[in-house]
N, C-alpha and C positions, 0 to 999 in steps of 0.2 A: 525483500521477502515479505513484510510485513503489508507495503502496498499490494503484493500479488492474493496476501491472506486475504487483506481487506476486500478486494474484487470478486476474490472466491465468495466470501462472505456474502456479500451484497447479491450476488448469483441464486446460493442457496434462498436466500429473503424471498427470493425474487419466481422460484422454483415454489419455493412453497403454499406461495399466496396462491400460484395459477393450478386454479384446483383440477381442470378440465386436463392441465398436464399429470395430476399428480393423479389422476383416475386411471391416467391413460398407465402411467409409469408401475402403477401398483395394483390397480385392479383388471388388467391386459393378464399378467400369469397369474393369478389367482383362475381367472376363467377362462383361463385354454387350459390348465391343469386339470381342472374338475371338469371339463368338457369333454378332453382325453382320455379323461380315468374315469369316467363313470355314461357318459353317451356315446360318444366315438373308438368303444373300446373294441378292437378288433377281434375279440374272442367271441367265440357263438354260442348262444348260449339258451337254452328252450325252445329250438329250432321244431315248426309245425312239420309234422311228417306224415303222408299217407303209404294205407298197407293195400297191398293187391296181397290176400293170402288164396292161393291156389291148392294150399295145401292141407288148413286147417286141422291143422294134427299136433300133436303133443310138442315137437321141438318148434313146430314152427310159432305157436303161443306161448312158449317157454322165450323163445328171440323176441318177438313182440316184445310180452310183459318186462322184459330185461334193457328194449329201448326206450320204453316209454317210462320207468324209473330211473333210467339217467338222466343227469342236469344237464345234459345238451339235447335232452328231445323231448317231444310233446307228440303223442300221435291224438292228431286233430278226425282222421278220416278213413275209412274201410271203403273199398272199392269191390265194386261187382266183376269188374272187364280191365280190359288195356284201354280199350279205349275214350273210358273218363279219364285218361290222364290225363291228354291236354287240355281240354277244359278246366280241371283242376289246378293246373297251373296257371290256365287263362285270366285265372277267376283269383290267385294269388294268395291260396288258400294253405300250398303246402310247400315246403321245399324242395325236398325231394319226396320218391314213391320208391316203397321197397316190396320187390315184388318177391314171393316165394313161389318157386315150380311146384307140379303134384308131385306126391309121394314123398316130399323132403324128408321126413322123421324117415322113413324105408331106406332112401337111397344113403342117410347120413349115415344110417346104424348101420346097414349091410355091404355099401359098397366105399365107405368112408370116404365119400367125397358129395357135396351137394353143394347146386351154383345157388345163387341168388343175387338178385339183380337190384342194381340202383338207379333212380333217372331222376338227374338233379337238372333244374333250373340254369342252364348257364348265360342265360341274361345277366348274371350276375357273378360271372365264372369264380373270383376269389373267395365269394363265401361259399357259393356251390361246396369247390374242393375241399374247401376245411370240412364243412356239412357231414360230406360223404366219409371225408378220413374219418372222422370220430365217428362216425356209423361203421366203418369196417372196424375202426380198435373194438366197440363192441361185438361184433361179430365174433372178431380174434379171440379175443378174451371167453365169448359164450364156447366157441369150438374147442380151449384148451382147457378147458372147465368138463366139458363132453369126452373129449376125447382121454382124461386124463384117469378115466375107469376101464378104456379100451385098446387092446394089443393092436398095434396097427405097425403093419410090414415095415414101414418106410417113417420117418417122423425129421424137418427138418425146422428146429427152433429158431429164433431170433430174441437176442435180447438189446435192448433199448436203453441208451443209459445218456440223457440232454444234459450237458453241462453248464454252468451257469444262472439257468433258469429251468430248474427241473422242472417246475407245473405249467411253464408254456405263458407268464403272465403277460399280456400287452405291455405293461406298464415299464416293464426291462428296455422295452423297444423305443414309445413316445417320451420317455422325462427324459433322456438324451435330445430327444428328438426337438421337445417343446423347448426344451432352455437354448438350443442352439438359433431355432426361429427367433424367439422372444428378444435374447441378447443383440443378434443380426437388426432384426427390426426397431426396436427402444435406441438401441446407441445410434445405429447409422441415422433414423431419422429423423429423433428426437433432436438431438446436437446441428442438425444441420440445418434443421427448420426454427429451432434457438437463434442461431446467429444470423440467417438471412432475415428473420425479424426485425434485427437490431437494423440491418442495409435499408429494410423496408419504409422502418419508421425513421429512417434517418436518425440514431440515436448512435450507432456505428463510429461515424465522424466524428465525434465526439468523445468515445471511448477511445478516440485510437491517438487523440492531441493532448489524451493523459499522460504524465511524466513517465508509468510505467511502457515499458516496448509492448509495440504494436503484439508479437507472436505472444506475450504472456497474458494479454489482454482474455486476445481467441480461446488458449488455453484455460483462462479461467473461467469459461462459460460451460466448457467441456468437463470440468471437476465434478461439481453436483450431478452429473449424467452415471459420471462413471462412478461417485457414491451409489446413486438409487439403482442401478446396473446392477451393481453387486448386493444389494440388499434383498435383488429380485432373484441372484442365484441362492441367498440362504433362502430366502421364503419358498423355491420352489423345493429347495433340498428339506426340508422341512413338510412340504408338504407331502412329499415323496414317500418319506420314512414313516409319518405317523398318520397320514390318510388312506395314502397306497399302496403302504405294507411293500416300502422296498426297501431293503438295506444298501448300504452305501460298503461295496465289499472291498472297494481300497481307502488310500489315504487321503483322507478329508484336506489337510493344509495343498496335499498337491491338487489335488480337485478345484478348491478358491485360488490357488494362483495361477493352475493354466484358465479358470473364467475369467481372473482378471486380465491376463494376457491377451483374452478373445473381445472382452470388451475393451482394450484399450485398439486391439484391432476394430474392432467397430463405430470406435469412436474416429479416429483415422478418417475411417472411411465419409464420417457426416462431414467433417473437417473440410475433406477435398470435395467434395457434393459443393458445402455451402462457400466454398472459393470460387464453384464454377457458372455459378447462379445466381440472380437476383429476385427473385419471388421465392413465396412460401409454398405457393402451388409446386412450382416446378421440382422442389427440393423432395417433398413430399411426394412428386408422382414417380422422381428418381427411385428413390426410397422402398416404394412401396412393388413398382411394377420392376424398377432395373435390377433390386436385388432380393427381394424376399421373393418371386418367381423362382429364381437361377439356387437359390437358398434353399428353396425349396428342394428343386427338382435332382438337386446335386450335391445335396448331403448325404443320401444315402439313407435315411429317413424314412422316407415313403416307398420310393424306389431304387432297388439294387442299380448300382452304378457298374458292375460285372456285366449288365445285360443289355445294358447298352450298346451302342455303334462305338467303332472304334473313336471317329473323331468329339460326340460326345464324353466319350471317357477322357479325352485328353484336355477338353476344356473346363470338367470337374475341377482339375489339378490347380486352376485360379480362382478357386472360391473358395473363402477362408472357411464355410460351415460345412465344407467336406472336413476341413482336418483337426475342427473343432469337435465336430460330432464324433468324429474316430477317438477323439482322445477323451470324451466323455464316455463313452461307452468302456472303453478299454479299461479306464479306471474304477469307475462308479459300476460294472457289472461283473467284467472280468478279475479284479481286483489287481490289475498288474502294476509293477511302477515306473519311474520316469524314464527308465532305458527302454522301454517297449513303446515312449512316444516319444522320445529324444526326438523321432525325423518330422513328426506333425507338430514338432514346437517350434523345432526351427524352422520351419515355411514359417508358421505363424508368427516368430517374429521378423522374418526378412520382411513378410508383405506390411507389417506395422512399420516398420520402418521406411519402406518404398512408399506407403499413404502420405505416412507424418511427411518426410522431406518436397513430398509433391505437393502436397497442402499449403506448405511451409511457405515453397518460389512461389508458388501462386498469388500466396497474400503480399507478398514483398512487391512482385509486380503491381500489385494494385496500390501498393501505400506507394512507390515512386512517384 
């Protein structure tokens, strides 16, 4: 034990001097954190809007003045006709155009009912739709505001009640999101591009005719990863609570041990990478295109994995930041506990386990 400390030791030494790594290892989520939370944030927010008012009459300036005092709109531009609009968008001045009929204020008050039109931008359909939602909750809001002085036949309400994240914050969504790329990405190809160095430089051979066993050798390069791993889950959880205002609504000890359990999955994974491979390049291109694409695309993260194709869906089910990100989320927004991830634990650790032993024969075969 005390040789395997010493090796560990000499690892961290050896981790710390390489600055380019330790930039990578600590200042990588620092800046996808603040990238996420503060330019990539998917909430719309001062969205440029042009009016077609055909009606200019009391409610229809009362709607105006009411959208361009909310914090999702700016009306940038007044329109003569319909047909500046496309121009107007050609010209990628506005998002969308809300147009008001004649008579709006008449037809509101005496026939209680008046359309109004929206024509968004769908070159860009995901922010369009949000655009426009929050342009109808305005609306919604101006009509029960209107309506709420007037007897009207028929009346049918809806009330709204979001759980979880009542004000709608991006940040609910990506700090899940981010810690689960981040930990995938730093363990898998930090650790794997660590040890195919050692093969590179020929300093391997070497390590491995030390008195301690070969598999404790491997293991001890993988420690210092799986320290600064998790030093990257407090920093981000950290950053989380006190930059972007998100509370942590379950239990913090179960939140660091299913990260730890995600990162010893990921470490796993560099393990069997740097068994399979003799360059730096190839470990890193593994790394980078074989699993932070798939990481991406099938965590559930960016895109619902529901709406998928069937056999998409079923190839989710082998990627360990699907079942990381569910157990992030589930804890860290939902505030549930370990019975409602019991089942994305255990994948996660059969698949740590199926890495580590595959890792394991591999390197046995190469030291025969």
């Amino acid at each position: 034990m005390k040789l395997f400390l010493a090796f560990v030791k000499k690892e961290f030494q050896h981790l710390l001097r390489d600055r380019r790594s330790m930039m990578i290892l600590i200042g990588l989520p620092v800046m996808m954190m603040l990238l996420f939370g503060f330019a990539l944030s998917s909430e719309v927010k001062n969205s440029s809007i042009g009016i077609l008012d055909n009606a200019k009459d009391e409610s229809s300036r009362m709607l105006i003045d009411r959208l361009d005092h909310s914090q999702y709109f700016s009306v940038v531009k007044f329109l003569d006709r319909e047909q500046e609009i496309d121009q107007t968008f050609r010209r990628g001045e506005v998002r969308i155009v809300v147009i008001f009929p004649p008579n709006f204020d008449h037809d509101l008050r005496h026939s209680n009912s008046a359309q109004i039109r929206f024509v968004g931008d769908a070159s860009d359909p995901n922010t369009s739709n949000i655009v426009i939602n929050y342009a109808s909750a305005v609306v919604r809001d101006f009509q029960n505001e209107l309506f709420g002085t007037m007897k009207m036949p028929y009346q049918i309400t809806t009330e709204t009640r979001m759980l979880y994240n009542p004000q709608l914050k991006s940040s609910y969504n990506f700090v899940p999101g981010v810690m689960t790329l981040i930990l995938m990405l730093l363990g898998a190809m930090m650790t794997s591009v660590s040890i195919v160095k050692e093969k590179e430089m020929g300093t391997m051979e070497i390590l491995l005719v030390s008195p301690m066993k070969p598999l404790l050798v491997v293991l001890s390069k993988a420690v210092p990863y799986l320290a600064l791993c998790f030093v990257d889950v407090i920093l981000i959880l950290l950053m989380a609570v006190f930059i972007l205002d998100m509370p942590i609504a379950g239990s913090l000890p179960l939140l660091l041990a299913e990260s730890l359990l995600f990162i010893l999955t990921t470490l796993a994974l560099g393990l069997l990478i740097s068994a399979n491979v003799e360059s730096q390049q190839v470990a890193m291109f593994i790394s980078l295109v074989g699993f932070l694409m798939p990481a991406l695309v099938f965590s559930g993260f960016m895109f619902p994995i529901e709406n998928m194709p069937k056999p998409m869906q079923i190839i989710s089910n082998i990627v360990p930041t699907k079942w990381y990100y569910s157990i992030v989320r589930a804890i860290m927004v939902k505030g549930l506990g370990f019975s409602y991830v019991a089942k994305q634990t255990g994948i996660l650790v059969v698949m740590t386990v199926i890495f580590f032993v595959a890792a394991i024969k591999k390197f046995k075969v190469r030291l025969e």
